[in-house]
C-alpha positions in Angstrom: 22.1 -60.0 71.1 19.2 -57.9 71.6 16.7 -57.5 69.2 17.0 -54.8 66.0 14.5 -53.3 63.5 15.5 -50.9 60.5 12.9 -48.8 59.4 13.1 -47.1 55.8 11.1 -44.4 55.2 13.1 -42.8 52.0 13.0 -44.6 48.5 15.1 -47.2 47.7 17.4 -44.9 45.1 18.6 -41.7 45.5 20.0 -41.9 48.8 22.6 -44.6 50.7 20.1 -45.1 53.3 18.2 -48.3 52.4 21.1 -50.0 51.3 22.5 -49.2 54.5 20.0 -51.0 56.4 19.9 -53.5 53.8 23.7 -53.9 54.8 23.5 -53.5 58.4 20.8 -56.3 58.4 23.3 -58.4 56.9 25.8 -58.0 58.9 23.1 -59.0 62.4 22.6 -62.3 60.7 22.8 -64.9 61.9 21.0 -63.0 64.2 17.3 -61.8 63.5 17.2 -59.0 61.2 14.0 -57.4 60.6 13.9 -54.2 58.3 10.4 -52.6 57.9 9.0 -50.4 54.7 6.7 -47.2 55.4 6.8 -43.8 53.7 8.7 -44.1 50.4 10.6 -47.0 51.7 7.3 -48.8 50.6 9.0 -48.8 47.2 11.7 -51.5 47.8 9.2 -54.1 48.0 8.5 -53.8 44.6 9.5 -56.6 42.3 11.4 -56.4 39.0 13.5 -53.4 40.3 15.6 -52.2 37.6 18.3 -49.1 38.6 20.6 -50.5 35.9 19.6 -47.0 34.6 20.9 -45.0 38.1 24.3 -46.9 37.7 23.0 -48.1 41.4 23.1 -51.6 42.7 19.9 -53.3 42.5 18.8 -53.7 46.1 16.1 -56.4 45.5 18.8 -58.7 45.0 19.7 -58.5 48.0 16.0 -59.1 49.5 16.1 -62.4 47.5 19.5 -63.3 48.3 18.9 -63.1 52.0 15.6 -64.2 52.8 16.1 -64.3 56.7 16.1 -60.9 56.8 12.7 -60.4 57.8 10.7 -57.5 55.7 7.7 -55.8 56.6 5.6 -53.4 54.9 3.1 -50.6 55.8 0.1 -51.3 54.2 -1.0 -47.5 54.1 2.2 -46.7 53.0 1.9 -49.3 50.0 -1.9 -48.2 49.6 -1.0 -44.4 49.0 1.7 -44.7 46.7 -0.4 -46.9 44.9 1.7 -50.1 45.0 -1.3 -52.5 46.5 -2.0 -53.6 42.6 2.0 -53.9 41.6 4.1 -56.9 41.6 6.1 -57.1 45.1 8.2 -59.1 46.6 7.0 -62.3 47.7 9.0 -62.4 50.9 7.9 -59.2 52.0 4.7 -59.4 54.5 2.4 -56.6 54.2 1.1 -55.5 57.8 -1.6 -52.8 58.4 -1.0 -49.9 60.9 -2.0 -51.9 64.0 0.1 -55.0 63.2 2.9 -52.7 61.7 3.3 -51.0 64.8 3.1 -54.0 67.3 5.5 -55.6 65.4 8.1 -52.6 65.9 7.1 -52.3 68.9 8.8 -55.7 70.5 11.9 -55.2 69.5 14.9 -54.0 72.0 15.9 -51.0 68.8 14.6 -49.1 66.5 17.1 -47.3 63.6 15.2 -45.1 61.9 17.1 -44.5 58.2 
């Protein structure tokens, strides 16, 4: 299988997008599964989510439930939404724009949600 990277660039809730590619990335495993965070898509790597109040299901779980999904996070991103001095998600590695763009730059696709 050739290689697959789902990029989120809309906040977690409010749309079906990033538990789309949450899903999608699921569904590749065993296969590698990476899903990268820039733009308001920085917000799923925060910890503690709670959308208990949006009646939505709470997409960090599935971060934790699958960690070989790979996730990777825009630093700027992170840095202008002020989420640098939060609490996020362990598993997710925080890349700046060099590394960040490397990274999605060796793999085969590119879905853009």
């Amino acid at each position: 299988m050739k290689s697959v990277v789902y990029l989120i660039d809309s906040a977690p809730y409010g749309t079906e997008k990033a538990y789309g590619a949450l899903h999608a990335a699921i569904v590749c495993l065993p296969h590698s599964a990476t899903i990268g965070l820039y733009g308001d898509g920085a917000y799923l790597a925060l910890a503690s989510q709670d959308s208990s109040s949006l009646d939505a299901p709470n997409l960090s779980h599935f971060i934790y439930a699958y960690p070989e999904i790979r996730m990777i996070a825009h630093k700027q991103s992170l840095k202008e939404r002020n989420l640098l001095d939060k609490n996020l998600i362990e598993l997710v590695e925080i890349m700046d724009d060099e590394q960040f763009i490397q990274t999605i730059r060796n793999f085969d696709h590119m879905m853009i949600l």
